[in-house]
GUZADREN-450831 format. One record per residue: x, y, z of N, C-alpha, C in turn; residue number from 1; residue in three letters. Coordinates in nm, 2 decimals, always signed. Atoms other than C-alpha are relative to their C-alpha. Layout:
<sites>
SITE | X | Y | Z | X | Y | Z | X | Y | Z | NUM | ala $
...
</sites>
This chain:
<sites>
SITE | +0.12 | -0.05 | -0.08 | +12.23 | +11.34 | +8.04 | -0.13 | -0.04 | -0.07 | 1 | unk $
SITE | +0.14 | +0.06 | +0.10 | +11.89 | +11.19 | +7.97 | -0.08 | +0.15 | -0.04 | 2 | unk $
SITE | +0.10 | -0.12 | +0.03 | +11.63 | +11.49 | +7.78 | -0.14 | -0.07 | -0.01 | 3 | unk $
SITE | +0.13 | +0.01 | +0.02 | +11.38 | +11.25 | +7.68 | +0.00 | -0.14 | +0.01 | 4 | unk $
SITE | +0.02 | +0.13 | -0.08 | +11.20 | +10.95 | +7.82 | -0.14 | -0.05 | -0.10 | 5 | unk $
SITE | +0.12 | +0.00 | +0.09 | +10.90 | +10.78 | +7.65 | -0.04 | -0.12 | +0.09 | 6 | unk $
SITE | +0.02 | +0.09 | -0.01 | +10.67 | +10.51 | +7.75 | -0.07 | -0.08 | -0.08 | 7 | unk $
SITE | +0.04 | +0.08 | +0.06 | +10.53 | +10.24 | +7.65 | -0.10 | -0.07 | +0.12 | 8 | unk $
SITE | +0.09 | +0.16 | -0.09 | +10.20 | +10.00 | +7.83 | -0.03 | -0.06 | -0.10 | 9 | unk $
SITE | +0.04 | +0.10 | +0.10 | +10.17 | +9.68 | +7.65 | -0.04 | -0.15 | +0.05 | 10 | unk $
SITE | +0.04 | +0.06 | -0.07 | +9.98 | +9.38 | +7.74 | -0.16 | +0.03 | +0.05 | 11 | unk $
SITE | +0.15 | +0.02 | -0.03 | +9.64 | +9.31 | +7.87 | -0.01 | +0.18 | +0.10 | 12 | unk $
SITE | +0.03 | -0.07 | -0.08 | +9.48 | +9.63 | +8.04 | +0.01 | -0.02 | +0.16 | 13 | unk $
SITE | +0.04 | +0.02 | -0.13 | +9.49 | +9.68 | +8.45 | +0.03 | +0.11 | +0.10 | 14 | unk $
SITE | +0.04 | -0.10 | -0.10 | +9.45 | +9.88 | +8.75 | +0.12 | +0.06 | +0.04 | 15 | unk $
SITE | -0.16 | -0.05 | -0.08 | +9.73 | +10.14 | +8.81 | +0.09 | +0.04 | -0.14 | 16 | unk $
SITE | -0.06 | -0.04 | +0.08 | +9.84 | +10.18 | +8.47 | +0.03 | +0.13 | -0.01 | 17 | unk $
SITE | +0.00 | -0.19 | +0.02 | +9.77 | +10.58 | +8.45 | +0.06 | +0.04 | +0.15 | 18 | unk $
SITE | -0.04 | -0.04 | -0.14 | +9.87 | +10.61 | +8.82 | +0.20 | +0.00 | -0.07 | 19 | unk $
SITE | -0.17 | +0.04 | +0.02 | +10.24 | +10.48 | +8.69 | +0.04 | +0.15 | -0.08 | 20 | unk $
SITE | -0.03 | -0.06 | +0.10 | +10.24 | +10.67 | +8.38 | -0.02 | +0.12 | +0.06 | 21 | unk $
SITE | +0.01 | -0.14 | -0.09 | +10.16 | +11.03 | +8.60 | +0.11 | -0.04 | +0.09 | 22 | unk $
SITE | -0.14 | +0.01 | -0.06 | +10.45 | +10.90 | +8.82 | +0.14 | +0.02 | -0.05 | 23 | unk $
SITE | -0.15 | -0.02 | +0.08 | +10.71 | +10.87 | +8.55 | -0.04 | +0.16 | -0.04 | 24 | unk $
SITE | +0.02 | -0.11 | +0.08 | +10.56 | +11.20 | +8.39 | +0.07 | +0.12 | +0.13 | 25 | unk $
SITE | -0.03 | -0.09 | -0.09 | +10.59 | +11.41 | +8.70 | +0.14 | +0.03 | +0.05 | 26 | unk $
SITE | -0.16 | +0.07 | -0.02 | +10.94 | +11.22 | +8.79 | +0.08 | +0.11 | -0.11 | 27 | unk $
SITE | -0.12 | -0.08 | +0.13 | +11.08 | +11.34 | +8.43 | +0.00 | +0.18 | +0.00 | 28 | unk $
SITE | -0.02 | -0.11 | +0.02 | +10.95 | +11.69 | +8.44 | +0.10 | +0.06 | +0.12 | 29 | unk $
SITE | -0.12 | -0.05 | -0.09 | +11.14 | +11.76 | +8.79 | +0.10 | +0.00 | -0.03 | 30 | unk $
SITE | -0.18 | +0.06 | -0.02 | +11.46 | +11.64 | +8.68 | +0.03 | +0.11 | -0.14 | 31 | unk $
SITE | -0.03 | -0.03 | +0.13 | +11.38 | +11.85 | +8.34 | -0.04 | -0.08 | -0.15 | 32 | unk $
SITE | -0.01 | +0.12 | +0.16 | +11.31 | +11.56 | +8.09 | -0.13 | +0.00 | -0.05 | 33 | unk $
SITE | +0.13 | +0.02 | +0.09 | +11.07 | +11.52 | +7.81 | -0.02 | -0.12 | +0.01 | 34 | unk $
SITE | +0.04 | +0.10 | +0.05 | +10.84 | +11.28 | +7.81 | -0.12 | -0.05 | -0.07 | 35 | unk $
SITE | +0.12 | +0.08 | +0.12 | +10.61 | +11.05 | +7.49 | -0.03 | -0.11 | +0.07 | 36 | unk $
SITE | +0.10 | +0.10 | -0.01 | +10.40 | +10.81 | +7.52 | -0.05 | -0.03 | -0.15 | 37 | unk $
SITE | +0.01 | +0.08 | +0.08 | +10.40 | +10.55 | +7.27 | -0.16 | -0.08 | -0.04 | 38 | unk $
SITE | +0.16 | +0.09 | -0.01 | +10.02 | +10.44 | +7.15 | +0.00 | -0.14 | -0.03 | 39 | unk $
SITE | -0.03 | +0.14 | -0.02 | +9.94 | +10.12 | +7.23 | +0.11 | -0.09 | -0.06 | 40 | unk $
SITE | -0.13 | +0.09 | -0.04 | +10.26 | +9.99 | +7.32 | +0.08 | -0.02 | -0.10 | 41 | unk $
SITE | -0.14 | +0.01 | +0.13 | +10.54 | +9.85 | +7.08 | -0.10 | +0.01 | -0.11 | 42 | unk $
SITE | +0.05 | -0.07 | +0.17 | +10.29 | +9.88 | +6.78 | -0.02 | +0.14 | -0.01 | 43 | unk $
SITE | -0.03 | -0.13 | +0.01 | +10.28 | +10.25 | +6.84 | +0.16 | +0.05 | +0.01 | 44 | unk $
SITE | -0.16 | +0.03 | +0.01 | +10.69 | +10.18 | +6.88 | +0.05 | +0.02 | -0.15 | 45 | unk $
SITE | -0.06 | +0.11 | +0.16 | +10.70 | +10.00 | +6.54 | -0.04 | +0.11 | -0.10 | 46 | unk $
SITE | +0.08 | -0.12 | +0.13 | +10.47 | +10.28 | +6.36 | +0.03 | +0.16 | +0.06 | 47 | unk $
SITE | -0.08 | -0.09 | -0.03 | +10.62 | +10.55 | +6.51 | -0.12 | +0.13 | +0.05 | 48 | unk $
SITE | +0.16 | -0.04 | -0.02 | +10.27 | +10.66 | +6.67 | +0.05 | +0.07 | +0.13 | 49 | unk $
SITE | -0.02 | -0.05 | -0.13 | +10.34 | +10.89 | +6.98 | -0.04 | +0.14 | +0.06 | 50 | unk $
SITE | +0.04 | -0.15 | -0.03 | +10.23 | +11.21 | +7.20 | +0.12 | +0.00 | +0.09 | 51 | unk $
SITE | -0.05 | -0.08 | -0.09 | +10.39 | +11.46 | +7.41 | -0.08 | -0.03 | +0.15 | 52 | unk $
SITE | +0.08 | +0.00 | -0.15 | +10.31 | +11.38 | +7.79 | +0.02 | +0.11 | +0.06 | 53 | unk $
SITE | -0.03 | -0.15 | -0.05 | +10.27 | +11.68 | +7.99 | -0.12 | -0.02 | +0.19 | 54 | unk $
SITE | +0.06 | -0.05 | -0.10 | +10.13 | +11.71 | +8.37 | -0.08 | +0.05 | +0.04 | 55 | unk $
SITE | +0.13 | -0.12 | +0.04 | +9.92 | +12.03 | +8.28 | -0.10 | -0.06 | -0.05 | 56 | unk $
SITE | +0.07 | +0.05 | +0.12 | +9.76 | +11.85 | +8.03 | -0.05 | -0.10 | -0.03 | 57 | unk $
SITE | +0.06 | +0.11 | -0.01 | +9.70 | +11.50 | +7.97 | +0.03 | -0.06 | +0.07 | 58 | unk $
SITE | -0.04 | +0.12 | -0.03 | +9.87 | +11.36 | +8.19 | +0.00 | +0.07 | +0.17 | 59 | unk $
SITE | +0.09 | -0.09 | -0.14 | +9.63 | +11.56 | +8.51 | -0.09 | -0.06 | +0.01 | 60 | unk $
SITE | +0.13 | +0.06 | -0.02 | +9.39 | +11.40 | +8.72 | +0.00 | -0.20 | -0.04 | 61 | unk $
SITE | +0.00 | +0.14 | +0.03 | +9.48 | +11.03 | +8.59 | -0.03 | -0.13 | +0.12 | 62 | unk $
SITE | -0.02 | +0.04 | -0.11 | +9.46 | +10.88 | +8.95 | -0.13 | -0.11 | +0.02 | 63 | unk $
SITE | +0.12 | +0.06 | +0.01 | +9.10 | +10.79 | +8.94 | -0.05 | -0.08 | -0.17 | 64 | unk $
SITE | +0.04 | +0.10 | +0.14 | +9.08 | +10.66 | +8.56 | +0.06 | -0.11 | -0.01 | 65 | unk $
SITE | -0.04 | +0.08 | +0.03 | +9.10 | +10.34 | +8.44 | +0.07 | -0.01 | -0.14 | 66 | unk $
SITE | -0.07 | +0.00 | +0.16 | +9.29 | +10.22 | +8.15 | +0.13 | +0.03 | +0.03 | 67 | unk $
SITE | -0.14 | -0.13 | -0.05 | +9.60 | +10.42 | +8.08 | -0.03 | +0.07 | -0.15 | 68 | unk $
SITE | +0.02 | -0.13 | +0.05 | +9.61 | +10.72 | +7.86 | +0.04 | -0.05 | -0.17 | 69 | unk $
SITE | -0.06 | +0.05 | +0.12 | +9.80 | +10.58 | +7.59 | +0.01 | -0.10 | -0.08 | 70 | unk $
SITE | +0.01 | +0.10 | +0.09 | +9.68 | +10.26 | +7.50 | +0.07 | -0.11 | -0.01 | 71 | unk $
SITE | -0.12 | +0.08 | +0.00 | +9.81 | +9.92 | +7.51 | -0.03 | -0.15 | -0.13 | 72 | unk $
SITE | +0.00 | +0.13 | +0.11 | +9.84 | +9.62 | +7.25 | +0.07 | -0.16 | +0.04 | 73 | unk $
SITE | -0.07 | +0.14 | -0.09 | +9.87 | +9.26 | +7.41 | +0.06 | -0.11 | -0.10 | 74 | unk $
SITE | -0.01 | +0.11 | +0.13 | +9.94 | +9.11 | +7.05 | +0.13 | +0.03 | -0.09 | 75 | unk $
SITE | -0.08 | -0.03 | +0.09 | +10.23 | +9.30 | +6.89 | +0.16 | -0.04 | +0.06 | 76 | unk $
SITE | -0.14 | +0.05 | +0.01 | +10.57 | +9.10 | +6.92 | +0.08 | +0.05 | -0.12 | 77 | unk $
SITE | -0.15 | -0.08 | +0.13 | +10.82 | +9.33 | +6.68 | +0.13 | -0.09 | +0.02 | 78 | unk $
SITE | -0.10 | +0.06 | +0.04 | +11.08 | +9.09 | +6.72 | -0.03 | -0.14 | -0.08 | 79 | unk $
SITE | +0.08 | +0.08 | +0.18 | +10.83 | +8.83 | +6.50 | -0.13 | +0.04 | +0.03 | 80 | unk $
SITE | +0.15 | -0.03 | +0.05 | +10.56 | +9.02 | +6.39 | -0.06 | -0.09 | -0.12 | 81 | unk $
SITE | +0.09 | +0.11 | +0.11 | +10.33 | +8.86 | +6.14 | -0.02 | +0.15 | -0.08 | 82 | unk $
SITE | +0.06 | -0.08 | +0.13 | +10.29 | +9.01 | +5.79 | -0.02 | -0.08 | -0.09 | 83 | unk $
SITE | +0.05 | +0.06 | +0.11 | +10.17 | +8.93 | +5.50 | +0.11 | +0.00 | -0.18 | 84 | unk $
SITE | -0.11 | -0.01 | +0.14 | +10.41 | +8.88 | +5.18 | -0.07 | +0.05 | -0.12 | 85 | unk $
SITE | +0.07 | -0.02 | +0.10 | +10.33 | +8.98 | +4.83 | -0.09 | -0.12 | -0.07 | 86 | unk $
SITE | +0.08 | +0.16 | +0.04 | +10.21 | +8.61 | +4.77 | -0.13 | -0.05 | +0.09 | 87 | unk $
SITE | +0.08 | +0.04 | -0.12 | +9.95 | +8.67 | +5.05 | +0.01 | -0.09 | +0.08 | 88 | unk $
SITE | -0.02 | +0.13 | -0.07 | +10.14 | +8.43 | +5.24 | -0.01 | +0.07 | +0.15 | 89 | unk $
SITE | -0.06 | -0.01 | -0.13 | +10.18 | +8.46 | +5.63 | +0.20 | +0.02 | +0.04 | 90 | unk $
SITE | -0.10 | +0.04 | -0.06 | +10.51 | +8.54 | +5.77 | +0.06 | +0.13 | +0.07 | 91 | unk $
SITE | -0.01 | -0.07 | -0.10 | +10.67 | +8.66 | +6.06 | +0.13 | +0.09 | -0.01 | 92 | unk $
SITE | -0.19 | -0.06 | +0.01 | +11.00 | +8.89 | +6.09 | +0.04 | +0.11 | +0.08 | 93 | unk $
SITE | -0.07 | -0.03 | -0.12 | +11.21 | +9.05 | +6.32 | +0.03 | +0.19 | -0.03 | 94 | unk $
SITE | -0.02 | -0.16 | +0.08 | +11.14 | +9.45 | +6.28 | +0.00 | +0.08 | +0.18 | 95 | unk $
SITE | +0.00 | -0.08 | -0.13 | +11.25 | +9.57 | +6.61 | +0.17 | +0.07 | -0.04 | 96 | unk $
SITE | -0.13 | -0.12 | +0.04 | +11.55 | +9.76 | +6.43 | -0.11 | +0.09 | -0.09 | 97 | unk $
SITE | +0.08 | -0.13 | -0.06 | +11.26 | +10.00 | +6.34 | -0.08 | +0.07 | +0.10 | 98 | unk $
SITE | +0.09 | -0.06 | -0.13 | +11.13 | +10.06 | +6.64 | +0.12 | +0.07 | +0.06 | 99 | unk $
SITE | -0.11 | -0.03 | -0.06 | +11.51 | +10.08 | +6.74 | +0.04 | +0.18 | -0.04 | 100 | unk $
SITE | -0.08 | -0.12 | +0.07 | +11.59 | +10.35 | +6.47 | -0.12 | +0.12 | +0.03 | 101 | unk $
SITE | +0.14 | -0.08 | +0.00 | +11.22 | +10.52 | +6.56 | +0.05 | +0.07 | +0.16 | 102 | unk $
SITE | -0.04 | -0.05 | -0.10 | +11.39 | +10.56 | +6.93 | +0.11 | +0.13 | -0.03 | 103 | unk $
SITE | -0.08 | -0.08 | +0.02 | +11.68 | +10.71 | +6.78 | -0.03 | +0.13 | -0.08 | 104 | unk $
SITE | +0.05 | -0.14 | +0.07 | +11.51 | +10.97 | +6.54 | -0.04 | +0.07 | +0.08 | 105 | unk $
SITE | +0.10 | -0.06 | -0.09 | +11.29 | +11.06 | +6.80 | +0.12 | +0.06 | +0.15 | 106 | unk $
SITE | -0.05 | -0.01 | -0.13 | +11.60 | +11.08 | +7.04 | +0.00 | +0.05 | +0.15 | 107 | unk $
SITE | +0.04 | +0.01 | -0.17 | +11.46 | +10.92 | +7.35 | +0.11 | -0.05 | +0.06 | 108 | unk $
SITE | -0.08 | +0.07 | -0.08 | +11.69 | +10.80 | +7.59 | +0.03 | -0.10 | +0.05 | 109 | unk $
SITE | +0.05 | +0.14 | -0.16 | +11.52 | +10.56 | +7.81 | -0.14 | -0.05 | -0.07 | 110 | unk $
SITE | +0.16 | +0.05 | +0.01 | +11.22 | +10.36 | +7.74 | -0.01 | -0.09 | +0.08 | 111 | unk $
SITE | +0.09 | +0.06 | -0.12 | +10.99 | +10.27 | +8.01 | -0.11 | -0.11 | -0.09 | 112 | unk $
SITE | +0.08 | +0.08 | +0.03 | +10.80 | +9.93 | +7.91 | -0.07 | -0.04 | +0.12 | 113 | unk $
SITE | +0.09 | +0.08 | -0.15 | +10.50 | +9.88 | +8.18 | -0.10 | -0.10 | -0.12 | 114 | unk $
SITE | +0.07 | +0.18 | +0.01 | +10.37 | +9.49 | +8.12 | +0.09 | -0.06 | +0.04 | 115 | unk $
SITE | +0.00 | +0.10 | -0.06 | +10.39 | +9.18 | +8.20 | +0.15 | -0.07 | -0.05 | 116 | unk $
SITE | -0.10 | +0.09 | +0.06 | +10.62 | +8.87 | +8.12 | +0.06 | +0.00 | -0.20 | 117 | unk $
SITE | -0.05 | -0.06 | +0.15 | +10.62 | +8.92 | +7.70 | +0.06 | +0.16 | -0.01 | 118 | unk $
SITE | -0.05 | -0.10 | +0.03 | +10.65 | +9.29 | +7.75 | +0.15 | +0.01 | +0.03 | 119 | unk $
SITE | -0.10 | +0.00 | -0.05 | +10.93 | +9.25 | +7.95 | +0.14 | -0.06 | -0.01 | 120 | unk $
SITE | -0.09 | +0.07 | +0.05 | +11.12 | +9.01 | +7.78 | +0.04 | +0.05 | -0.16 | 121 | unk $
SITE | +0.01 | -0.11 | +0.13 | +11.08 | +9.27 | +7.44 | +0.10 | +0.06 | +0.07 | 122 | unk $
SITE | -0.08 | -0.11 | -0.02 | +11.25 | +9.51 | +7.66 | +0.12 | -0.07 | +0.01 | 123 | unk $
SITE | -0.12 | -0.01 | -0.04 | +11.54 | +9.32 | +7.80 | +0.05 | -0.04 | -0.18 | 124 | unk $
SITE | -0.01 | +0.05 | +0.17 | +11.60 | +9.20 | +7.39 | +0.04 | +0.16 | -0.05 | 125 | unk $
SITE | +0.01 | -0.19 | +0.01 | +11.58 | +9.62 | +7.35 | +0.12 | +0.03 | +0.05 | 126 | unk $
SITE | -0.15 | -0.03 | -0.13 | +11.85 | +9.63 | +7.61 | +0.13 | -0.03 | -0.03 | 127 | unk $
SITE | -0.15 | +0.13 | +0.00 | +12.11 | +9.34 | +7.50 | +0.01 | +0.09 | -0.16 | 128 | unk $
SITE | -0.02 | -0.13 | +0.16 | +12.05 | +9.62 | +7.13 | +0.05 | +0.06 | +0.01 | 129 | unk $
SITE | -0.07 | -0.12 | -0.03 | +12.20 | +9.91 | +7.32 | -0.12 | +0.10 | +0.03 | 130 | unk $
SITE | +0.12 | -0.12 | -0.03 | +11.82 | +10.06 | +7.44 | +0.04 | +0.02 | +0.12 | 131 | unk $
SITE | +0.03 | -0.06 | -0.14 | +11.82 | +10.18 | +7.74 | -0.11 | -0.01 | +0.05 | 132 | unk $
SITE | +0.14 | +0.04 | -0.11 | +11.50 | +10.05 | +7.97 | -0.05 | +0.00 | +0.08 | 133 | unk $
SITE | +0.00 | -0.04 | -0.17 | +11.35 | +10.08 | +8.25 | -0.15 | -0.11 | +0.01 | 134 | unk $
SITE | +0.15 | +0.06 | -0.01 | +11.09 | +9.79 | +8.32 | -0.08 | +0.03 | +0.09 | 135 | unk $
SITE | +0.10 | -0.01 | -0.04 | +10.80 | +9.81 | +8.48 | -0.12 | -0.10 | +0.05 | 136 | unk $
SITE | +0.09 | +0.10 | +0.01 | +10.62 | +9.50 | +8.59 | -0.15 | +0.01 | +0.02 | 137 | unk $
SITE | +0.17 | +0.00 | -0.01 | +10.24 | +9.48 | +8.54 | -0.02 | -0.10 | -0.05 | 138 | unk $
SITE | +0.10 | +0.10 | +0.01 | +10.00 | +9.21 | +8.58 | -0.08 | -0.04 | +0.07 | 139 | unk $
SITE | +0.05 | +0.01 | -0.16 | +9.72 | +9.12 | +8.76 | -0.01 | -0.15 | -0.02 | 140 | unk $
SITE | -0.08 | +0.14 | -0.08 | +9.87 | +8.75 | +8.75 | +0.02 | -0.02 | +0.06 | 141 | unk $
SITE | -0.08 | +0.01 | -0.15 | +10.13 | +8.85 | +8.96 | +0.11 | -0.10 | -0.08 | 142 | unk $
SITE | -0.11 | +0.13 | +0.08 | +10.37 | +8.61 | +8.71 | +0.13 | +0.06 | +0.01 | 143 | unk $
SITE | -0.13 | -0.05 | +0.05 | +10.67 | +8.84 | +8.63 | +0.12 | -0.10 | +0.09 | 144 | unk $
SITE | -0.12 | +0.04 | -0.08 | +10.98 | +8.67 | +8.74 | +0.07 | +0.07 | +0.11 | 145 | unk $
SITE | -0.12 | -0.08 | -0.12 | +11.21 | +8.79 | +9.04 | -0.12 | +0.13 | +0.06 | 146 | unk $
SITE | +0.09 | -0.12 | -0.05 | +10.87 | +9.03 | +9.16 | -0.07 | -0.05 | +0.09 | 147 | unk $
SITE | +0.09 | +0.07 | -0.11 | +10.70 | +8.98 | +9.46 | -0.18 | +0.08 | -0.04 | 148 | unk $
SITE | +0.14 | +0.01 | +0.01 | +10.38 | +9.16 | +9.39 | +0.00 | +0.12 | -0.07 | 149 | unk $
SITE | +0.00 | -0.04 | +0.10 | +10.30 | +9.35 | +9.06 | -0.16 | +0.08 | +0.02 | 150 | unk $
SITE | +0.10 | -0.06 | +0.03 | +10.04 | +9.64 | +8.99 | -0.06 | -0.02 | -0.08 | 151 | unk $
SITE | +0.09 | +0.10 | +0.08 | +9.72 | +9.54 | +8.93 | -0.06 | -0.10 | +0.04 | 152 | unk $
SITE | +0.04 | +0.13 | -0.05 | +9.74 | +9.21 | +9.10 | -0.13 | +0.06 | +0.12 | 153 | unk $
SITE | +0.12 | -0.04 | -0.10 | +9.58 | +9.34 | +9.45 | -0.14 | +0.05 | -0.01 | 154 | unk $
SITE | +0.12 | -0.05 | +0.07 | +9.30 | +9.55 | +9.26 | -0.08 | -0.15 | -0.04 | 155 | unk $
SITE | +0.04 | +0.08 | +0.03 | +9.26 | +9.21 | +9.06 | -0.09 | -0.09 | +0.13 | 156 | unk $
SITE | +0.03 | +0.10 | -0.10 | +9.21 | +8.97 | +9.37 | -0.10 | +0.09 | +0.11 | 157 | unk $
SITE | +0.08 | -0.13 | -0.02 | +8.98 | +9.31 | +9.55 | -0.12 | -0.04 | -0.08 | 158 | unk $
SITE | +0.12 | +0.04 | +0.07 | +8.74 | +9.25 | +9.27 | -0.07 | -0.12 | +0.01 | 159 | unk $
SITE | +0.03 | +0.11 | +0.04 | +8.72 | +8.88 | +9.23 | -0.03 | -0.05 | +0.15 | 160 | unk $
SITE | +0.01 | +0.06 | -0.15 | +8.71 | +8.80 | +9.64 | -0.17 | +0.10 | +0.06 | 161 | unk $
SITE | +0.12 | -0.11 | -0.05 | +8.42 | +9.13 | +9.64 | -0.10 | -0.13 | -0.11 | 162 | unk $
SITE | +0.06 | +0.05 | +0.05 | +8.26 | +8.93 | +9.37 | -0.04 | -0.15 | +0.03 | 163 | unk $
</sites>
């Protein structure tokens, strides 16, 4: 039985993010389940950065704001992050077995990844690990594979056709 759910937005900012994230929140508390929210996205994953989401509380009223609550990071790939060696060299390495074991400490269940084409290819990589996922497509590209029209886009093309 799932207890706890967490999310994650990762990827460029866009319209509808906090609308989602109040959808899953609301969703999990009916059913009973706890749910975190991961700060900006898999690098709040990887550092083990996270809040309690709650309906009462932060996660009231989100309908009309922009953004999303929690922050997203359109640059952190944890399966080759970039660090730095003791020789101040560059190099990249594959640290999504702590993000994995940061799930399991934390024992969430499910993680909700809302982005685009990179986020979503993180998740299913998460998935073929033994995560449990639930994607989420966002972009206001409109790119994700197998999606006919992604939150975000319409808002996107609204602005740019007003403009």
């Amino acid at each position: 039985m799932v207890k706890k759910v967490a999310i994650i937005t990762n990827g460029g900012d866009c319209p509808g993010l906090n609308a989602v994230i109040r959808a899953i929140v609301k969703t999990a508390e009916t059913h009973g389940v706890e749910c975190y929210g991961y700060i900006e996205g898999y690098k709040g994953l990887l550092k083990n950065e996270y809040i309690k989401l709650d309906s009462t509380t932060n996660a009231s009223g989100l309908l009309h704001r922009g953004g999303t609550i929690i922050g997203t990071s359109n640059n952190t790939n944890v399966f080759n992050y970039k660090t730095i060696n003791e020789n101040g060299e560059v190099e990249y390495k594959d640290l999504s077995e702590v993000c994995i074991q940061n799930l399991k400490n934390n024992e969430i269940d499910c993680l909700f990844t809302l982005g685009g084409d990179g986020t979503q290819k993180s998740s299913r990589d998460f998935s073929v690990r033994g995560v449990n996922c639930i994607g989420v497509p966002k972009t206001i590209d409109n790119d994700v594979a197998d999606t006919d029209i992604t939150f975000g886009y319409n808002t996107a093309v609204s602005v740019a056709t007003e403009a």
